[in-house]
ZAKOLMI-5141 format. One record per residue (C-alpha): residue in three letters; residue number from 1; x, y, z. Coordinates in steps of 0.02 Angstrom, whole numbers, m for minus. Example, Ala and Ser with C-alpha at 12.3 -4.5 7.8 and 13.67 -1.06 7.14 Angstrom:
ZAKOLMI-5141
pt rest:ALA	nr:1	c1:615	c2:m225	c3:390
pt rest:SER	nr:2	c1:684	c2:m53	c3:357
This chain:
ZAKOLMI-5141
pt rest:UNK	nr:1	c1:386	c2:633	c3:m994
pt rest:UNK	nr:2	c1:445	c2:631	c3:m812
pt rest:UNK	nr:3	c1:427	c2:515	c3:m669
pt rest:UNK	nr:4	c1:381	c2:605	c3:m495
pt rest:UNK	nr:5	c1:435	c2:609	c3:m318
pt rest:UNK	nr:6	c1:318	c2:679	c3:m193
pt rest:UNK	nr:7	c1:354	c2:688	c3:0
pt rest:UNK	nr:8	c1:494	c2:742	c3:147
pt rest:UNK	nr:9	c1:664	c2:748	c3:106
pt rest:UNK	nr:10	c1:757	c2:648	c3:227
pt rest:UNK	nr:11	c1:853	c2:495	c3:265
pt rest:UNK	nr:12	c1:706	c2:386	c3:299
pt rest:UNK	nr:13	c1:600	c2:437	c3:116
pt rest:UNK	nr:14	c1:718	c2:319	c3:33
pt rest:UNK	nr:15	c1:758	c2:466	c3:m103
pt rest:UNK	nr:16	c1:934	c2:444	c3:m83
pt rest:UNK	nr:17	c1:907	c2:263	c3:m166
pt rest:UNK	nr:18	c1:796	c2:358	c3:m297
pt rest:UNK	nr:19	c1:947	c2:473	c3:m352
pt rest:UNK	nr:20	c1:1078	c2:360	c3:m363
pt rest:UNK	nr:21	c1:959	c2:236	c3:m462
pt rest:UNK	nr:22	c1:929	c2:392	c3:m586
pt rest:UNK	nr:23	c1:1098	c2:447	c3:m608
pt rest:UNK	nr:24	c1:1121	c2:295	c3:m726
pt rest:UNK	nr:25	c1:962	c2:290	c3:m809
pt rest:UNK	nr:26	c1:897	c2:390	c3:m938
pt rest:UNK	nr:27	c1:757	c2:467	c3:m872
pt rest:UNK	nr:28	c1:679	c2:648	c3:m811
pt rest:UNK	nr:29	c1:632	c2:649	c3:m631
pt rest:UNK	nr:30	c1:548	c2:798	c3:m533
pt rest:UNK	nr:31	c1:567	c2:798	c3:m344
pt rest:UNK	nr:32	c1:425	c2:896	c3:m252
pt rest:UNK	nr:33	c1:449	c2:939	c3:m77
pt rest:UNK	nr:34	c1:566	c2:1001	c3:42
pt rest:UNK	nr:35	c1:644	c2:934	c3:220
pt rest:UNK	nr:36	c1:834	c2:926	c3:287
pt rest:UNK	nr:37	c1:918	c2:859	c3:147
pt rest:UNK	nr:38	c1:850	c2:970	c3:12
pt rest:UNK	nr:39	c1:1021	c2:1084	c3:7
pt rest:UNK	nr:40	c1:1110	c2:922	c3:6
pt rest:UNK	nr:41	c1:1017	c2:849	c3:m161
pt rest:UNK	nr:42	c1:1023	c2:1006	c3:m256
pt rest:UNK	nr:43	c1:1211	c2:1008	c3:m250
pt rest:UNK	nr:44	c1:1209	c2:852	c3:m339
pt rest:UNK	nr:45	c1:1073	c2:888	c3:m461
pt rest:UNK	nr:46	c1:1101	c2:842	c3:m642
pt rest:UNK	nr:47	c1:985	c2:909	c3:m817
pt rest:UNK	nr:48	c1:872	c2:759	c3:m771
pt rest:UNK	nr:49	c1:832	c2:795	c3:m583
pt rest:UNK	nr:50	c1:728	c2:954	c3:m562
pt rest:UNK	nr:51	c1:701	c2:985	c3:m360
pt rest:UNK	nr:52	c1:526	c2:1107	c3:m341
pt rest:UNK	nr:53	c1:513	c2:1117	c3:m199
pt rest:UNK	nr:54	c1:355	c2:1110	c3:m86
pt rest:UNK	nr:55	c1:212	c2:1112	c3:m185
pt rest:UNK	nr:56	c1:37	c2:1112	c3:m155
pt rest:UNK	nr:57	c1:m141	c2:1147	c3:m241
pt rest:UNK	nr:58	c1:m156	c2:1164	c3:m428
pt rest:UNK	nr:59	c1:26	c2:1151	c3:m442
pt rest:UNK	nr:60	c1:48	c2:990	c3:m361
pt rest:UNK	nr:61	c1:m115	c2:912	c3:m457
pt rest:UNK	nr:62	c1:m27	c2:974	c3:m620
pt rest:UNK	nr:63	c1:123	c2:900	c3:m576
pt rest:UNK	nr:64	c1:31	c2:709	c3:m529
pt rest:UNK	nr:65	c1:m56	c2:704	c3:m688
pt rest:UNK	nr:66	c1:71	c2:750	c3:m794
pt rest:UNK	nr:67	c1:190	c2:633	c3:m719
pt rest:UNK	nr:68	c1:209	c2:451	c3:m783
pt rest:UNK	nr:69	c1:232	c2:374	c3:m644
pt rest:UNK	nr:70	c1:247	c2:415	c3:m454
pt rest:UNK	nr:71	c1:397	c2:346	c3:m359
pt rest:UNK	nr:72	c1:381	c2:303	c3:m175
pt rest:UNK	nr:73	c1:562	c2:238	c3:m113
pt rest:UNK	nr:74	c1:528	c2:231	c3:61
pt rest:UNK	nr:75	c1:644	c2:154	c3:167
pt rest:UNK	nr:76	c1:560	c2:131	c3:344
pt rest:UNK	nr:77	c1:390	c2:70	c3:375
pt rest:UNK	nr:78	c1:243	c2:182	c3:317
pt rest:UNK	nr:79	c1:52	c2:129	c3:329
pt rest:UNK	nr:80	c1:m40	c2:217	c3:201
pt rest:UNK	nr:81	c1:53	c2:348	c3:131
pt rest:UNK	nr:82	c1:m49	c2:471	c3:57
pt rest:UNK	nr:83	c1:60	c2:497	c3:m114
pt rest:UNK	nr:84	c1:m9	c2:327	c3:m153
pt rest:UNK	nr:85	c1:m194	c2:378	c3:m128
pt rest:UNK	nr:86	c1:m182	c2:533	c3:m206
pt rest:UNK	nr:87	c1:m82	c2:460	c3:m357
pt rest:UNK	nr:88	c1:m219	c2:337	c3:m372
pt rest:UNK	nr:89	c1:m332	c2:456	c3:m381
pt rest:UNK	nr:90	c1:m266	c2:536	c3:m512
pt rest:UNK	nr:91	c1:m258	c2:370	c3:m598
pt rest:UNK	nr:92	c1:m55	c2:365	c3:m600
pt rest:UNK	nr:93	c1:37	c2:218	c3:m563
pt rest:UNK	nr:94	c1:162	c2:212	c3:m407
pt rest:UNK	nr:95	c1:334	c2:139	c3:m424
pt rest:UNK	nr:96	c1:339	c2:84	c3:m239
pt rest:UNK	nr:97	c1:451	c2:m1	c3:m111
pt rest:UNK	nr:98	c1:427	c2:m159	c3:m47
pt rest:UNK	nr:99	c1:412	c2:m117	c3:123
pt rest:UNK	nr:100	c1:273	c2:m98	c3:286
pt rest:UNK	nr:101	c1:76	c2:m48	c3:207
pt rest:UNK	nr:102	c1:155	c2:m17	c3:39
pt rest:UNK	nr:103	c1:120	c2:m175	c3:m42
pt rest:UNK	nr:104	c1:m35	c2:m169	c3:21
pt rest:UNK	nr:105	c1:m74	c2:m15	c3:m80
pt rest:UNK	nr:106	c1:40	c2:m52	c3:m237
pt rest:UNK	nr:107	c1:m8	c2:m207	c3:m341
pt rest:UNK	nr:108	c1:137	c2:m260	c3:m417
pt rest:UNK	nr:109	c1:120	c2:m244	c3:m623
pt rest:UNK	nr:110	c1:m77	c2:m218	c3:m581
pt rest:UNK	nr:111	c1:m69	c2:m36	c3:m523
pt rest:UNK	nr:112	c1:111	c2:m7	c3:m522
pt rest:UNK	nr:113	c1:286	c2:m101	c3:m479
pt rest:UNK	nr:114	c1:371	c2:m167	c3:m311
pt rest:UNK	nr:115	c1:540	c2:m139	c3:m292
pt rest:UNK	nr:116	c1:674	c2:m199	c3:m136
pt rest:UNK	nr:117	c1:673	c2:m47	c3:m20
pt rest:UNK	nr:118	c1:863	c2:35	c3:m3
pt rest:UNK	nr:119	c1:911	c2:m79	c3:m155
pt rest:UNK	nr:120	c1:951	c2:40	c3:m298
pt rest:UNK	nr:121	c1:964	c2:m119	c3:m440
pt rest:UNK	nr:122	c1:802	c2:m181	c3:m386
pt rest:UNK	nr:123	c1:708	c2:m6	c3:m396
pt rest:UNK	nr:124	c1:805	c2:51	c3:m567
pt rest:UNK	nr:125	c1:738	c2:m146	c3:m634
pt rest:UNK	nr:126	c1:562	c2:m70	c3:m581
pt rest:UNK	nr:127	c1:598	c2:93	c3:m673
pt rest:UNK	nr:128	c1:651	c2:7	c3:m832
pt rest:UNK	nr:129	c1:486	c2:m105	c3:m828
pt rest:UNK	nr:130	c1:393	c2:76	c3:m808
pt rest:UNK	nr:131	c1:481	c2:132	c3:m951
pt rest:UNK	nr:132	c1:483	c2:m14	c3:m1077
pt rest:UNK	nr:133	c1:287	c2:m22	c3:m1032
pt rest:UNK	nr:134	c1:179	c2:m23	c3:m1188
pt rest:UNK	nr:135	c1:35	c2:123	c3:m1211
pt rest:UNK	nr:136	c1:m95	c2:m29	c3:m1186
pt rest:UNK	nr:137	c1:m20	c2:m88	c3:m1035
pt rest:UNK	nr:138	c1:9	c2:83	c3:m970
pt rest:UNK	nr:139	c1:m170	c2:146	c3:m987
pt rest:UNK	nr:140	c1:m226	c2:m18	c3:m915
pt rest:UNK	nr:141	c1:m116	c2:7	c3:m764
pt rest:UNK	nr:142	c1:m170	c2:196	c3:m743
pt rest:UNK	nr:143	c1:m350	c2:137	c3:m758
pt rest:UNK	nr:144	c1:m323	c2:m16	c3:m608
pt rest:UNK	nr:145	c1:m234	c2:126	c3:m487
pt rest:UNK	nr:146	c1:m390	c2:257	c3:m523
pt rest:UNK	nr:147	c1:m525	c2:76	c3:m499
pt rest:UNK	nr:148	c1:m403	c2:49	c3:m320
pt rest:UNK	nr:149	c1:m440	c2:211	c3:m256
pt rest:UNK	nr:150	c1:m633	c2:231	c3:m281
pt rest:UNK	nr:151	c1:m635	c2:49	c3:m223
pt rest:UNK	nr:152	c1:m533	c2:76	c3:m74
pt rest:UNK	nr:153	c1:m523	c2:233	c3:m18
pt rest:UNK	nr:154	c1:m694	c2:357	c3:m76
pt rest:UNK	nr:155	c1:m785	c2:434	c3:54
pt rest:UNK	nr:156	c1:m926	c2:318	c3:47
pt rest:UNK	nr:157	c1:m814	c2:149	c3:59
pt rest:UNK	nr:158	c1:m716	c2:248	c3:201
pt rest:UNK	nr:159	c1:m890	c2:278	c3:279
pt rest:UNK	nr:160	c1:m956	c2:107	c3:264
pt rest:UNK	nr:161	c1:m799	c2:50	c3:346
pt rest:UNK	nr:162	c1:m804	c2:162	c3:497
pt rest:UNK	nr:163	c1:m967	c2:110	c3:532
pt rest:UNK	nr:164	c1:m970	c2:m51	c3:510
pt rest:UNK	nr:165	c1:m795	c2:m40	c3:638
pt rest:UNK	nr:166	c1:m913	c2:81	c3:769
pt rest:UNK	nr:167	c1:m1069	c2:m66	c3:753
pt rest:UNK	nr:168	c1:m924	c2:m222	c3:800
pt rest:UNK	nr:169	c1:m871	c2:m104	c3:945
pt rest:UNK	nr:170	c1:m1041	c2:m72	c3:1014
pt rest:UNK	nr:171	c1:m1090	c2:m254	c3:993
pt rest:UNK	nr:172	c1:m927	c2:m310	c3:1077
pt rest:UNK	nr:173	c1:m967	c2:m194	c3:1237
pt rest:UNK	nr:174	c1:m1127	c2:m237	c3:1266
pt rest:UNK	nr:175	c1:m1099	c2:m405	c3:1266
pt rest:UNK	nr:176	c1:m962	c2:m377	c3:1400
pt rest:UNK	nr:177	c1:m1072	c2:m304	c3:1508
């Protein structure tokens, strides 16, 4: 019943964009984690914003798979952010801005929805399509973010990968010599 924020709390995080998209939209948002601008939020908090705080462990697992979606408003350019990942692997969808490795990541209306990063009409359009999202569509979205991750990012594709890189290097330095 609630839509999640995970990460820092600063400028940069885009969760400035997030709040101001909420305020007008009827929806429950939880904010986990804690940076410069946490003092600055929670003076503005409303019934439907609930700021936690760092969280970590159990509590932070709870908190990703009871969430609906996971929102990731960045507003600079991030490679791989590990929200994503770990969303994924919970089989959540990420609500996700269009901006540096993110699309990579986030499929749009596959495993989740792009938005225009720092543009609060484009991300509330991408909350309203997370919202108006049938049960069908929903647990065939969930399903395609779980199938990214153990595609993409398990510990035997992520061994494969590094050394398959390692064999390219050798191969390229022994023929230079």
């Amino acid at each position: 019943d609630y839509m999640l924020y995970l990460g820092r709390l600063s400028r940069e995080k885009g969760v400035s964009t997030l709040i101001e998209a909420q305020k007008k939209m009827n929806f429950k948002l939880k904010v986990a984690g804690t940076g410069p601008l946490l003092e600055n939020y929670q003076t503005n908090e409303d019934e439907n914003v609930q700021f936690l705080g760092f969280q970590s462990g159990e509590n932070l697992i709870n908190l990703i798979q009871r969430a609906s979606f996971i929102i990731v408003p960045s507003e600079w350019y991030e490679n791989n952010p590990m929200s994503i990942i770990e969303s994924y692997a919970y089989g959540k969808p990420v609500i996700g801005a269009n901006i540096g490795g993110i699309p990579e990541i986030v499929q749009n209306n596959q495993t989740g929805f792009l938005f225009e990063s720092g543009n609060v009409d484009s991300l509330r359009e991408a909350i309203k399509k997370a919202i108006d999202l049938g049960f069908e569509d929903y647990e065939q979205m969930a399903i395609n973010a779980r199938n990214f991750a153990v595609e993409n990012f398990s510990p035997q594709i992520h061994y494969s990968s590094l050394i398959q890189l390692y064999e390219q290097t050798i191969k390229i330095k022994c023929k230079s010599k």
